[in-house]
C-alpha positions in Angstrom: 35.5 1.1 18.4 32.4 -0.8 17.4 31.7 -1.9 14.2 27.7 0.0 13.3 27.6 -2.6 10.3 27.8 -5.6 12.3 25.5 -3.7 15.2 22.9 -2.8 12.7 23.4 -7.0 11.3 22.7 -8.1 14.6 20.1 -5.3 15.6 17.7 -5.6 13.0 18.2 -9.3 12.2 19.1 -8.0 8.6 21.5 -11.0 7.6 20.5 -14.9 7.6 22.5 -17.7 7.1 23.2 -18.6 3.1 21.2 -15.7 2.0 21.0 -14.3 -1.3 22.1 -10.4 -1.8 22.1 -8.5 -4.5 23.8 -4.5 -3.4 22.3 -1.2 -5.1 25.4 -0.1 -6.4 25.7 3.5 -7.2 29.9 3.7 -7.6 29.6 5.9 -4.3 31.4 5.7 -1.3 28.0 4.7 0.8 27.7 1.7 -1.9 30.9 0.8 -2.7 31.4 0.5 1.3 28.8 -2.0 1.8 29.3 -4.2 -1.3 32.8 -4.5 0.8 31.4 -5.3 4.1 29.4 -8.0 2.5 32.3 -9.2 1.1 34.2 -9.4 4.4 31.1 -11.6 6.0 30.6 -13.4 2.7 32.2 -16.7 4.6 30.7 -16.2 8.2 26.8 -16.0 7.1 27.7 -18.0 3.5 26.3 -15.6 1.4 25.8 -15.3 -2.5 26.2 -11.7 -3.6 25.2 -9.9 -6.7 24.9 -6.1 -7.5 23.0 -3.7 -9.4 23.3 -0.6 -11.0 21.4 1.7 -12.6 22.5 4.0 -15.3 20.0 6.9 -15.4 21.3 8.5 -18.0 21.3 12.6 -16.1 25.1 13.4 -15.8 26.2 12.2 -19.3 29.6 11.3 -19.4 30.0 11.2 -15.6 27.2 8.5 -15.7 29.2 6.3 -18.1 31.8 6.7 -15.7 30.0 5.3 -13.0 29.1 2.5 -14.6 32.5 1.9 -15.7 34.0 1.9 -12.3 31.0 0.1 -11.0 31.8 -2.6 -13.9 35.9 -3.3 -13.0 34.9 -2.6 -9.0 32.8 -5.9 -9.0 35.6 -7.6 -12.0 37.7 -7.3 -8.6 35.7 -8.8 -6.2 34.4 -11.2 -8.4 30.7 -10.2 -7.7 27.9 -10.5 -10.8 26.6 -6.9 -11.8 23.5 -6.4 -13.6 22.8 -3.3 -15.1 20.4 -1.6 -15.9 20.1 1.9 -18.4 16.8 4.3 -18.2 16.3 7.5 -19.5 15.0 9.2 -16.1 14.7 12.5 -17.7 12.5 11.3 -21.0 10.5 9.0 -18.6 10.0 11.9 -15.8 8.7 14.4 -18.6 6.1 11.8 -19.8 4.9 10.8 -16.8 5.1 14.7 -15.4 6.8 13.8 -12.3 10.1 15.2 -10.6 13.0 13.5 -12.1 14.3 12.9 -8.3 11.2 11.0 -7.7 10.8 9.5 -11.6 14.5 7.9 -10.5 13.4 6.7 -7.3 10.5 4.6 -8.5 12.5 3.3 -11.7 15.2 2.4 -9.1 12.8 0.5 -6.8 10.9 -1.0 -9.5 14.3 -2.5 -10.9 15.4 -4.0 -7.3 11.5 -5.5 -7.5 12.4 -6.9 -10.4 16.1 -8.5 -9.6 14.9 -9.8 -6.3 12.0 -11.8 -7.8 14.6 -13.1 -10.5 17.3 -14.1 -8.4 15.0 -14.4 -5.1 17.1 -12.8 -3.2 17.1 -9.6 -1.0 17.6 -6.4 -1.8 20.9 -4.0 0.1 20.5 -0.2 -0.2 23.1 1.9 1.2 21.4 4.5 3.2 23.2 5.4 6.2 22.6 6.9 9.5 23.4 10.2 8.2 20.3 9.7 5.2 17.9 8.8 7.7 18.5 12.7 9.6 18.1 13.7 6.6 14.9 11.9 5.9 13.2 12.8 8.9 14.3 16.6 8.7 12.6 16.6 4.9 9.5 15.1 6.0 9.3 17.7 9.4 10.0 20.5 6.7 7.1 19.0 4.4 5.1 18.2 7.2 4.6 14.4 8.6 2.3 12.3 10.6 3.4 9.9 13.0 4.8 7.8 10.4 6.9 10.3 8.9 9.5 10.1 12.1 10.1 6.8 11.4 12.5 8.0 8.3 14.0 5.3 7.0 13.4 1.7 8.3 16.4 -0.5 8.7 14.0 -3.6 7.0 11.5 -3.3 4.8 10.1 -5.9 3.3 13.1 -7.9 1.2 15.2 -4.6 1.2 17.6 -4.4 4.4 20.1 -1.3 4.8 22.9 -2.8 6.8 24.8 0.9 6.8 21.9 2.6 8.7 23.6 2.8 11.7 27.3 3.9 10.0 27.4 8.0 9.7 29.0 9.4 6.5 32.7 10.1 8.7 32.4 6.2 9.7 32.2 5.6 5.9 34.7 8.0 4.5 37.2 6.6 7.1 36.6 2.9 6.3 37.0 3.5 2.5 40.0 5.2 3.1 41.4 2.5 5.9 40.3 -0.3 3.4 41.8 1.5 0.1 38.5 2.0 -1.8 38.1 3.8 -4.7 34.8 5.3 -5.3 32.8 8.1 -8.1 31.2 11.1 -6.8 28.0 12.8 -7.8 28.3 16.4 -8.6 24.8 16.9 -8.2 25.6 16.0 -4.4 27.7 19.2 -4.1 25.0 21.5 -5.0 22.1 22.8 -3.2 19.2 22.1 -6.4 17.9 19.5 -4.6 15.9 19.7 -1.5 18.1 16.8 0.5 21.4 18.8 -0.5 20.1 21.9 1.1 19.7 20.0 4.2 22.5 18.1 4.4 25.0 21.3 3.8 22.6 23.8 6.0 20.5 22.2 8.1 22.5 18.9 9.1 25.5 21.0 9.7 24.2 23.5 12.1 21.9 21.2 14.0 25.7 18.5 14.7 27.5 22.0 16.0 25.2 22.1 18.5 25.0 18.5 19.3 27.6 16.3 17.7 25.3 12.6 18.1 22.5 14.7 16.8 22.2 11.5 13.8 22.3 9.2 16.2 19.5 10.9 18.9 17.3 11.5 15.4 17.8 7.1 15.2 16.5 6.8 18.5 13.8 8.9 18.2 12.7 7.1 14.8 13.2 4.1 16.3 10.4 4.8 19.3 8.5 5.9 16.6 8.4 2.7 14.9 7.5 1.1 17.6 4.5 3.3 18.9 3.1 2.9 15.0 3.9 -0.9 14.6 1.6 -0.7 18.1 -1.0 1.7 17.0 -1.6 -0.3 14.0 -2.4 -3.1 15.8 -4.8 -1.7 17.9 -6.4 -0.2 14.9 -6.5 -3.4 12.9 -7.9 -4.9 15.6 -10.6 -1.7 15.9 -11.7 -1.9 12.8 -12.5 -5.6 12.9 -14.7 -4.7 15.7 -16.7 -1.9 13.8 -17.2 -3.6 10.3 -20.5 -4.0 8.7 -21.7 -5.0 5.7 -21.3 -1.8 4.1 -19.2 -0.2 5.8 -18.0 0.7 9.8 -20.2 1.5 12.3 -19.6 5.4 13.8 -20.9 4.9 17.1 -18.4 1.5 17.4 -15.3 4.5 16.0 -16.1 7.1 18.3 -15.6 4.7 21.3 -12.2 4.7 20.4 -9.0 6.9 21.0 -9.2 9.5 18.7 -5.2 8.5 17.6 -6.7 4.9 16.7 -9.6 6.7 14.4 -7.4 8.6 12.8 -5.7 5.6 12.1 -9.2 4.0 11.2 -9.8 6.4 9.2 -6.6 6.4 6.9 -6.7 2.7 6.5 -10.4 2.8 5.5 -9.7 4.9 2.9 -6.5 2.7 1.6 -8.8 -0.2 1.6 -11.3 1.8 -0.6 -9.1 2.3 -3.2 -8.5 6.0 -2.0 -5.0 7.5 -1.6 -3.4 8.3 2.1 -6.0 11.3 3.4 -4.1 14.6 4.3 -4.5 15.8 7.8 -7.0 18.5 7.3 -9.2 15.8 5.6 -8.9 13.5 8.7 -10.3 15.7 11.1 -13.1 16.6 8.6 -14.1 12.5 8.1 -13.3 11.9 12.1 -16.2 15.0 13.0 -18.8 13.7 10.6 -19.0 10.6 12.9 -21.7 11.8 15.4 -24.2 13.9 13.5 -23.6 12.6 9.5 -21.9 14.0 6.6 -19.5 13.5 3.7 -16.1 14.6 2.8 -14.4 15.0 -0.2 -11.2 13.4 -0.7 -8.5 13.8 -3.4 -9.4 10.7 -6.5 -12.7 11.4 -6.8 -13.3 9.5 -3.5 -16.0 10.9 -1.0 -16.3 9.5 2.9 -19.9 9.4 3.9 -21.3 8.8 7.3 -24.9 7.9 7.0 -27.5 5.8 9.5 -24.4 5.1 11.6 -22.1 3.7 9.1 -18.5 5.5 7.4 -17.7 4.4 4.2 -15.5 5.6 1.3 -16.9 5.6 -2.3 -15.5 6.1 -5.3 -17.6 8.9 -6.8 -17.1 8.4 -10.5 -17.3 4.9 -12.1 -17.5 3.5 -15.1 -20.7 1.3 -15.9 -19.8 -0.4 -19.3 -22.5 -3.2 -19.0 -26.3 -3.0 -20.4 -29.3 -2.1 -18.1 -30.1 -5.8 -17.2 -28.4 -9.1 -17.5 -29.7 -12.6 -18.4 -29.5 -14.6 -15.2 -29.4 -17.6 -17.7 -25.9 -16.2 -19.3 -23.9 -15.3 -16.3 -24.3 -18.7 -14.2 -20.6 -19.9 -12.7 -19.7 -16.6 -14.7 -18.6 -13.0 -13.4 -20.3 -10.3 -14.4 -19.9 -6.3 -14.1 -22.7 -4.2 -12.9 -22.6 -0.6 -11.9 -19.1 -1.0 -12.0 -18.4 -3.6 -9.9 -17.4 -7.0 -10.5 -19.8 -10.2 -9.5 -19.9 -13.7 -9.8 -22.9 -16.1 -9.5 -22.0 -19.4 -8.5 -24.4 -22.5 -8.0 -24.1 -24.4 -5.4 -25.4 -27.6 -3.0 -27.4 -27.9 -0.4 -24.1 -28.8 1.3 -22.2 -25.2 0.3 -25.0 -23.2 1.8 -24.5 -21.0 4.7 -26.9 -19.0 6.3 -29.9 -17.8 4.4 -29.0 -14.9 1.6 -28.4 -17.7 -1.3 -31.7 -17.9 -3.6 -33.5 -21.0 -5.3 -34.4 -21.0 -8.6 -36.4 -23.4 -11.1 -35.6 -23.7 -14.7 -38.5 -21.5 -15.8 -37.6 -19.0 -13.7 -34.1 -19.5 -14.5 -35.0 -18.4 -18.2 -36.6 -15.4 -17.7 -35.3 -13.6 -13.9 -32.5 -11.0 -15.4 -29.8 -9.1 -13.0 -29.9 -5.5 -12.4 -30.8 -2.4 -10.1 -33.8 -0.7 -8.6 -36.0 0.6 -10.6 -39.4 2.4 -9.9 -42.2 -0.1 -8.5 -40.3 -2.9 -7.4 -41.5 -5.3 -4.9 -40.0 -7.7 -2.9 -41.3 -10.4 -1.1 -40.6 -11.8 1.8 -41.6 -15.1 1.7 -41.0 -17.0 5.2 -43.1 -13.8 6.5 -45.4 -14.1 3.6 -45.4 -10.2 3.5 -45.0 -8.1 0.2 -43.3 -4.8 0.7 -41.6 -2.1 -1.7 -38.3 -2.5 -2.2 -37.8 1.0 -0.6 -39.0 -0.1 2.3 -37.6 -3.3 2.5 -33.9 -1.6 1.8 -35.1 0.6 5.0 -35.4 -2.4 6.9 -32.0 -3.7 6.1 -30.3 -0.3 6.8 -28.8 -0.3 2.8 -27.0 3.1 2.7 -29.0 5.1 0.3 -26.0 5.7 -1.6 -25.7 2.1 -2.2 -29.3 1.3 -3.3 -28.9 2.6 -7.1 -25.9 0.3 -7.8 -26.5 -3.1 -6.1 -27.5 -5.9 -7.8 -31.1 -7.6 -7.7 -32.6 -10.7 -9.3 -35.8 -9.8 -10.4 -38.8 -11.0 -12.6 -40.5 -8.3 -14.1 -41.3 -5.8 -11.0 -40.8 -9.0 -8.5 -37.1 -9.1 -6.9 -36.1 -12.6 -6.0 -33.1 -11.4 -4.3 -31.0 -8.3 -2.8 -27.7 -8.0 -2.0 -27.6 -6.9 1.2 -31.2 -8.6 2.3 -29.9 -11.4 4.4 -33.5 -13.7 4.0 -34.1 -16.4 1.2 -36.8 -15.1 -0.9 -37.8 -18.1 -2.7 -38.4 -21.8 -1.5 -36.0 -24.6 -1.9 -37.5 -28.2 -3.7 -35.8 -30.7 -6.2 -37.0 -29.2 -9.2 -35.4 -25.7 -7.7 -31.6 -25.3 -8.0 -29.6 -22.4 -5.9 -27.2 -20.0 -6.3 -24.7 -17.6 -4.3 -23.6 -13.9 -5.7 -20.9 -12.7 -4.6 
């Protein structure tokens, strides 16, 4: 019979040579397992093993036990245990989540914080039988493409070398290797979503086809692969469609609709936005052709406007004053319209291209920062042609959106400079020094 550990070892490159390994260690038989697998290739790959557990003081007594038995289990194998005790329930109430997911993140946020201490990666215990599970609770929620990808046998510094063991493979090693282990009553109940798949759904869906976990790896598997793929493509899409200000529609709509959907999702991460739902997708991808906006769940809005998608933020807060000094903010950030800036001078030497602007010490003392206001001209002076700033915005395709909150240099009604108006406006001589915002 083969070994799954050492398959899934090999498989997914999950073990190095004189790595560090520290084992989520719940006291269960998944966990208690693979803290004894480890231990048995400890010598062959010359690892250093640690592992931690985490008291989330639910079950009471039942949870002292667990970290009891976690305590004298790693006593006998000699393994360093950190521990650490949070009050899931109290923390779950005050942050007015689930206390299934409140535990997740506190137990995610603790490996984050062991692996960075010890530098070493992180072992999780989920097993082939978890990852059915998974990808049956996402279909039941609903799930993109990345949804049948369940549970990933590598994700960043966390490795789950049991994700190829079912739960009979484990309950048959611990009892062919003598382990002890703690169970979790709330595991025999159906309160929790995962339960009531596991004792219903699981177990119908393995009478009709015993390797039902292991087709459900293979499937997730391919599914991996077809995103790891798609998102390629799609990163390099979006290189090919960005703009100043944002991505160009007609560039998206030459695409695969599969790739702007996955345009369209990492646009909106990038934006500060959360994941877009499905129905929200569709809306942003049919607003390519003819123009429009979208909603989105944050306060974020997608626009499409004068051939260019974008995703703003539509609330923000402006805690600066109506202009700034020019004088006070040189080789200093600033914050305008809510968004951060900094001016930087530079040498003749750091200039690229043309959008930098020259300044002389008069003009220095009196241009301020700021945004459009009624009446403004700017001047373009290689052209030597004077135009509104409206116009000149036109000219330069700024999103009207845009135009209210971008920053100018400006004395009096004059504007020196524009973000987004790629032309020096003033002339360069000895006396002048020049500046970049950015």
């Amino acid at each position: 019979m083969s070994n799954p550990f050492l398959k899934a070892v090999d498989t997914y490159c999950l073990i190095e040579y004189n790595d560090k390994i520290a084992v989520a260690l719940s006291g269960g038989a998944d966990s208690v397992s693979l803290l004894h697998m480890l231990c048995s290739v400890k010598e062959k790959y010359n690892l250093t093993l640690f592992a931690i557990h985490i008291n989330h003081m639910i079950r009471g007594a039942e949870a002292e036990r667990d970290e009891s038995f976690c305590r004298e289990f790693c006593k006998r194998l000699g393994i360093e245990l950190f521990l650490k005790r949070v009050d899931v329930p109290a923390l779950a109430k005050n942050e007015r989540i689930s206390t299934e997911l409140c535990g997740r993140n506190v137990r995610y946020s603790a490996f984050e914080e062991i692996s960075k201490k010890l530098d070493c990666k992180i072992a999780t215990a989920h097993t082939l039988s978890d990852n059915a599970e998974t990808l049956m609770i996402n279909l039941v929620r609903g799930t993109s493409l990345n949804g049948l990808c369940a549970i990933p046998a590598r994700r960043g510094n966390i490795i789950r070398p049991l994700i190829l063991c079912d739960r009979a493979y484990i309950e048959n090693y611990c009892k062919e290797n003598s382990l002890d282990f703690v169970t979790d009553s709330t595991n025999l109940t159906d309160d929790y979503t995962r339960n009531k798949i596991r004792h219903n759904v699981i177990t119908e869906l393995k009478s009709i086809n015993p390797s039902f976990e292991t087709s459900v790896k293979r499937l997730c598997d391919d599914a991996r692969l077809v995103v790891e793929y798609l998102d390629k493509q799609t990163k390099l899409a979006l290189s090919a469609c960005k703009l100043e200000y944002g991505y160009s529609t007609d560039k998206l709509l030459s695409f695969d609709k599969i790739i702007r959907q996955n345009a369209i999702k990492q646009i909106c991460l990038d934006s500060g936005a959360e994941i877009p739902e499905h129905i929200h997708i569709e809306l942003i991808d049919d607003i390519f052709k003819n123009g429009g906006s979208v909603d989105l769940n944050g306060n974020f809005r997608a626009i499409a406007k004068q051939g260019i998608l974008r995703v703003e933020q539509i609330k923000f807060d402006n805690n600066t004053t109506d202009e700034i000094s020019f004088s006070n903010v040189i080789d200093k950030e600033f914050i305008l319209a809510g968004q951060k800036y900094l001016v930087k001078e530079v040498t003749n030497s750091d200039c690229q291209g043309d959008n930098y602007i020259s300044l002389s010490e008069n003009e220095i003392s009196k241009a301020v920062i700021r945004t459009r206001r009624q009446g403004d001209k700017f001047f373009f002076e290689k052209r030597k042609l004077l135009k509104s700033l409206r116009k000149a915005m036109n000219e330069f395709k700024i999103p009207s959106e845009q135009r209210d909150l971008i920053p100018l240099v400006a004395l009096d009604d004059k504007i020196l400079w524009c973000k987004g108006i790629n032309t020096t406006q003033t002339s360069y001589s000895a006396e002048k020094r020049k500046f970049i915002i950015m």
